[in-house]
N, C-alpha and C positions, 0 to 999 in steps of 0.2 A: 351248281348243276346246269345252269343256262351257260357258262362260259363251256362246260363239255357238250353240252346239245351242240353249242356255234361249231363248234371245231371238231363234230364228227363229220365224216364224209357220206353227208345223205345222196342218194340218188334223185335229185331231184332238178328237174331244167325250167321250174317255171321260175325262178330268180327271184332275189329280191327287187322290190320295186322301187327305185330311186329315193332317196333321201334327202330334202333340200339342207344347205349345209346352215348351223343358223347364223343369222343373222348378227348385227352388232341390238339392234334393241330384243332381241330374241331371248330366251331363257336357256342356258345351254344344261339346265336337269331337265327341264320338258323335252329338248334333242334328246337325250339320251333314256329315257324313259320310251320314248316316243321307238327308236331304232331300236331299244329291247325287245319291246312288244313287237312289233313287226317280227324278228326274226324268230322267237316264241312261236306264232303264229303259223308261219312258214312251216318252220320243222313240224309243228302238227298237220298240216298238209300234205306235206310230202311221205309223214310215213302211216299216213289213210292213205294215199295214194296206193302204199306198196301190200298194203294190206287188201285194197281191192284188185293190186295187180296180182298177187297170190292167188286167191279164189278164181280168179279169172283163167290162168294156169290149168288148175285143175278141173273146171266144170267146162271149158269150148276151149276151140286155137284160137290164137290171137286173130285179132282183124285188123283191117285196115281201119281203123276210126278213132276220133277222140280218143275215146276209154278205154282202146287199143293200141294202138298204133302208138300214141301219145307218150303212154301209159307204159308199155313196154318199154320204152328207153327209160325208162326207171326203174327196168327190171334188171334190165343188161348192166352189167357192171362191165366199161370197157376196158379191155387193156391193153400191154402194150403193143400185142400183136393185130386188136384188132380195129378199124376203123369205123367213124360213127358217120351213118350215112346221115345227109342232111336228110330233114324232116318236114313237110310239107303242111298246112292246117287247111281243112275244109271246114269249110261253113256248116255242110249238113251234118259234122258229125255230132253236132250237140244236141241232134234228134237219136243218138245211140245213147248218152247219156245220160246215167240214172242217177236224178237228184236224190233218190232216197239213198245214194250209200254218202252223203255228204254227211259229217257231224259237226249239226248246227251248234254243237255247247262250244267248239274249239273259237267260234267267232266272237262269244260274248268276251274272248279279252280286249276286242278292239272297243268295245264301249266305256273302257278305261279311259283312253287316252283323251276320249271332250272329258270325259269327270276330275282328270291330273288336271287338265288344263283349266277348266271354271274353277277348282278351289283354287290354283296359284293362281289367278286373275284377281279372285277374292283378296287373299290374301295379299297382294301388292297394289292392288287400290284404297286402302283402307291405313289412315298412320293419324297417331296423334300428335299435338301440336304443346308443348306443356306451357304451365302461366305466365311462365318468366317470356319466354321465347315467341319469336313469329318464323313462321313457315314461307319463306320465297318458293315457289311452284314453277320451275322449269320444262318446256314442252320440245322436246327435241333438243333439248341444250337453250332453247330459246325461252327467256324471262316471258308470263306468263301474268303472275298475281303473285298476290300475297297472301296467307293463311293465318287466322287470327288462333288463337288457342282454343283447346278443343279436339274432339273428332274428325276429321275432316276426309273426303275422298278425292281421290286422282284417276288418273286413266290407269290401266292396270301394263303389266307384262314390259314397265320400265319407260313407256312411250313418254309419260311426266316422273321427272323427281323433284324430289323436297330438300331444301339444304336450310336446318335447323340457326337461325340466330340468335344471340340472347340477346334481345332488345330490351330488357326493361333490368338488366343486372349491372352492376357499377364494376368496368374494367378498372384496370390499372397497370401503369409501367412504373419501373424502377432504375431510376439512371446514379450509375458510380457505388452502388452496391446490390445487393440482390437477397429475399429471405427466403429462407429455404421451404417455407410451407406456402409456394407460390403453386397458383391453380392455373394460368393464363403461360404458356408455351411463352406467349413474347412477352414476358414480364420484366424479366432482365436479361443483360446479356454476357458476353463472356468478357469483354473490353469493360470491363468496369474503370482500371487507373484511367484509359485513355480519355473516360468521358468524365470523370471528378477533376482532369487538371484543366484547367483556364488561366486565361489572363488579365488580371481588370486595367480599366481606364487609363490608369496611370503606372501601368507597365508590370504591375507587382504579380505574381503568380496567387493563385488559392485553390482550392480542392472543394468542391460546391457538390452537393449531393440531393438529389429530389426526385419528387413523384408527381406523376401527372394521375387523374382522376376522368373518366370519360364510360359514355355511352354510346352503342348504334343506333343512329337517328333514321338513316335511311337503310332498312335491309338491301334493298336492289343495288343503289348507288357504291355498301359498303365491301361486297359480292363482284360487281361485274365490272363497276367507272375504274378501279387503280389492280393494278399489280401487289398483292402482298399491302394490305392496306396499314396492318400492325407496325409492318418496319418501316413502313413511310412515316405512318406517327412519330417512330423514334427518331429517324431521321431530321424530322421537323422539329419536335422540340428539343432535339439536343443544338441545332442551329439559332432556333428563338433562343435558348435560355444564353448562348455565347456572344449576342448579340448584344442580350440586355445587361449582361455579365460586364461589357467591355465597355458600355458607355456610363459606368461607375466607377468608384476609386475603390479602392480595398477596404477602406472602412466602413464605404456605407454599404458594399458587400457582405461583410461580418458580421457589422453591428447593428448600423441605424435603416439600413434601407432594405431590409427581409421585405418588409409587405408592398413594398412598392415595386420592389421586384417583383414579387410576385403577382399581382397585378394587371403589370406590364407583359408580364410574359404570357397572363393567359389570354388579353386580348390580340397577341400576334398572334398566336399559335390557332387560335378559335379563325381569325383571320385566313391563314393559309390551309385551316384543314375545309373550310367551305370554298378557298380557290381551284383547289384540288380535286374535288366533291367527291370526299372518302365517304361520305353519309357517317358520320362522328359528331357529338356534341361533348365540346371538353367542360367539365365539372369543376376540377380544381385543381392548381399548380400549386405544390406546398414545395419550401424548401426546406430540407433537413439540417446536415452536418454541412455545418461552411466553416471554412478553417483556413490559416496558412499552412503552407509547405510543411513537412516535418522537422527538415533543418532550421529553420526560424521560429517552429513553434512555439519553443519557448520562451525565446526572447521577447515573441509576442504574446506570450500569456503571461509575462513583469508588466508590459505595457500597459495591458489590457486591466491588470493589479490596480498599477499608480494612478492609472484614469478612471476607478473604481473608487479606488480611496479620496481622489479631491473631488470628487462626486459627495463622496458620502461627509467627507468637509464641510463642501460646502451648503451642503442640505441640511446639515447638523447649526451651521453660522446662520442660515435663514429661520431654523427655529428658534431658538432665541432669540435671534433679532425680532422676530413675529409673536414671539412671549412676553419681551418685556418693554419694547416701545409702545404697544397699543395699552399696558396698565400703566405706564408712566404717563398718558396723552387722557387717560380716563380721571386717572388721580388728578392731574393738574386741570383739569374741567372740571372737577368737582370742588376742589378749592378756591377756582374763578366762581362759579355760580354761589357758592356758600357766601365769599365774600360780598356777592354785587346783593345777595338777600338781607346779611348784616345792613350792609350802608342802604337799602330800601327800608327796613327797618328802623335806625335811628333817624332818617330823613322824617318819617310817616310820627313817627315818636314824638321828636322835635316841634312838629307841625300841630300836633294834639294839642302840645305843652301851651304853645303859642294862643293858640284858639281859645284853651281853655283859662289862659292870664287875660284875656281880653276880655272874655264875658265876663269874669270874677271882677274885671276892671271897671266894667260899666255899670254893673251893679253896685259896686262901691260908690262910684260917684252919684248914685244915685239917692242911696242910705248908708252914708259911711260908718255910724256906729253900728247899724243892725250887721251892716256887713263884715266888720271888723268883729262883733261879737262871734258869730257864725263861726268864722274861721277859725279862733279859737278854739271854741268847741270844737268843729271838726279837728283839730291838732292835738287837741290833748286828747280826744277819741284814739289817736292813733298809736300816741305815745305810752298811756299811762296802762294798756296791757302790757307792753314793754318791761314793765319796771318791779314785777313781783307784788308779792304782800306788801300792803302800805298802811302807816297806822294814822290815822290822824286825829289830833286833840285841839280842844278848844284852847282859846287862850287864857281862859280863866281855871284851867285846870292844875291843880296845885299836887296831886300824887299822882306818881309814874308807874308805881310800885306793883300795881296787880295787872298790868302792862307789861311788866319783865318776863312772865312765861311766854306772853308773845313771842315775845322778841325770841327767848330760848326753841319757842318751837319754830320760829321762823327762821332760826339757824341751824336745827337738824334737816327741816322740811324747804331747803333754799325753792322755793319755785317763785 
């Protein structure tokens, strides 16, 4: 309905009243909002106008004034025969002028246009900042502050914006292959063969595959100091890792020197991104798939085999050797000390013996029969448990006879 309001041909000469065009920080729905209403406005004007030029018609002739004179060229539709005289404005004639044919309600759409404009003020001052992220606050394009997570407001109608960073979330790049549930635009790239082939040390080709791990340290720095700060990364560590790549041989590429490479590579790299001041903090270079070429693969995974298997040789010859030389070194310490306790033993024995023929000896000399009696005794004390049941008879005993069951039961009962 408003675009046929615009485009009927009202009779009316008081014009629209200029419209500034907007601006670059300007909201171009408030321009337009803004030049609706006005023209709305207008056309209600103009056709009160025609409506007190009507009445006017029929109740006096026209006059010269304002609300006349004015007013009549709103009546006159010209055409092509006839010409519009110019039109003069006096001052006095707004003492002809009767405010009461003005209707006040047509003005209240202009109290719209502060109300559009304070809610869109509202509404673009006011943004949040989420937990992960910090908020850089730009004032005309020019770095301003930083906005911590939260609420936070700005100048409204565009004058500051926010350009959201995830500062506290772990990026990541992928060099010489790429997954497909990647979240990060520069994660990988399309050049994948170009950046898996290298050369190491000693001239041999490999296909090396890895990730880098990192954080924004400085929002401002990672924003405004570099061009495209992401591809510069990639740029950087594809040059670190061919560096570290080439000042190795191929073996210790594959096999033995992963963590030194790695390493190595992330104190250069950590090096050249603070020369740079991309505002980055790299976390971790891991390397993946390192391989030979494909045409040699195989020949290098026999290699890879046979230096596998005299590995496992030789680890297999070291247990046993570490099994049975330390119980053969245990055993023969055990038969050295057994022996050297024997010979303390019959030394200590010997010594007894000696001591104890000496004392027995000087006693002797001192009572040889009592001593010589003694000893007997002691000898037959020790012998005659030895020797079983024993019968013994006087000399003057003349029958044996009631003696023989002894004897009988001393031959079933041998003890």
């Amino acid at each position: 309905m408003l675009s046929m309001l615009e485009g009927s041909p009202l009779p009316c000469t008081l014009g629209h009243p200029p419209v500034a065009e907007p601006s670059r920080k300007s909201s171009s729905v408030s321009f337009l909002l803004l030049k609706r209403l006005q023209t709305l406005t207008m056309v209600a004007v103009c056709r009160r106008e025609q409506a007190i030029l009507a009445k006017a018609h029929k109740s006096m002739p026209l006059r010269k004034s304002f609300a006349s004179g004015r007013l009549a060229s709103f009546a006159t539709i010209p055409s092509h025969k006839q010409t519009k005289a110019p039109m003069k404005f006096d001052p006095d004639d707004w003492r002809d002028f009767d405010w009461r044919d003005v209707d006040w309600r047509q003005t209240r759409m202009l109290w719209l246009i502060p109300a559009i404009l304070l809610v869109v003020g509202i509404f673009t001052s006011v943004y949040t900042v989420q937990a992960e992220s910090q908020g850089v606050v730009q004032r005309f394009g020019k770095y301003v502050r930083n906005a911590e997570p939260g609420l936070r407001f700005k100048l409204p109608f565009n004058i500051e914006r926010v350009s959201m960073v995830p500062v506290k979330r772990q990026l990541k790049q992928e060099f010489g292959f790429g997954s497909s549930d990647a979240s990060n635009s520069n994660q990988f790239s399309t050049e994948q063969t170009l950046e898996r082939g290298m050369v190491t040390g000693d001239l041999n080709a490999a296909t090396v595959e890895w990730i880098i791990q990192y954080r924004v340290r400085e929002p401002e720095l990672y924003l405004f100091k570099v061009r495209n700060p992401d591809s510069t990364l990639r740029a950087l560590s594809e040059s670190v890792m061919r560096t570290v790549v080439g000042d190795r041989t191929v073996d210790e590429v594959i096999t033995v020197g992963r963590q030194e490479i790695e390493a190595d590579a992330l104190t250069q790299l950590q090096e050249l991104v603070n020369k740079y001041e991309l505002g980055l903090s790299i976390d971790q270079v891991q390397l993946k798939n390192v391989n030979p070429p494909l045409p040699v693969q195989p020949s290098f995974n026999e290699v890879n085999q046979a230096q596998q298997q005299r590995e496992q040789s030789i680890n297999v010859a070291n247990g046993e050797y570490n099994k049975v030389v330390p119980r053969a070194s245990g055993e023969a310490e055990q038969k050295i000390q057994a022996a050297e306790g024997y010979a303390l033993k019959r030394v200590n024995e010997a010594e007894g013996d000696v001591d104890r023929f000496n004392a027995v000896m000087a006693e002797y000399l001192k009572a040889p029969e009592v001593t010589k009696q003694r000893i007997y005794i002691e000898t037959m004390r020790e012998i005659v448990p030895n020797l079983g049941k024993k019968i013994i008879i006087d000399e003057k005993a003349s029958q044996i006879l009631p003696l023989l069951q002894l004897s009988t039961e001393s031959t079933k009962n041998p003890s």
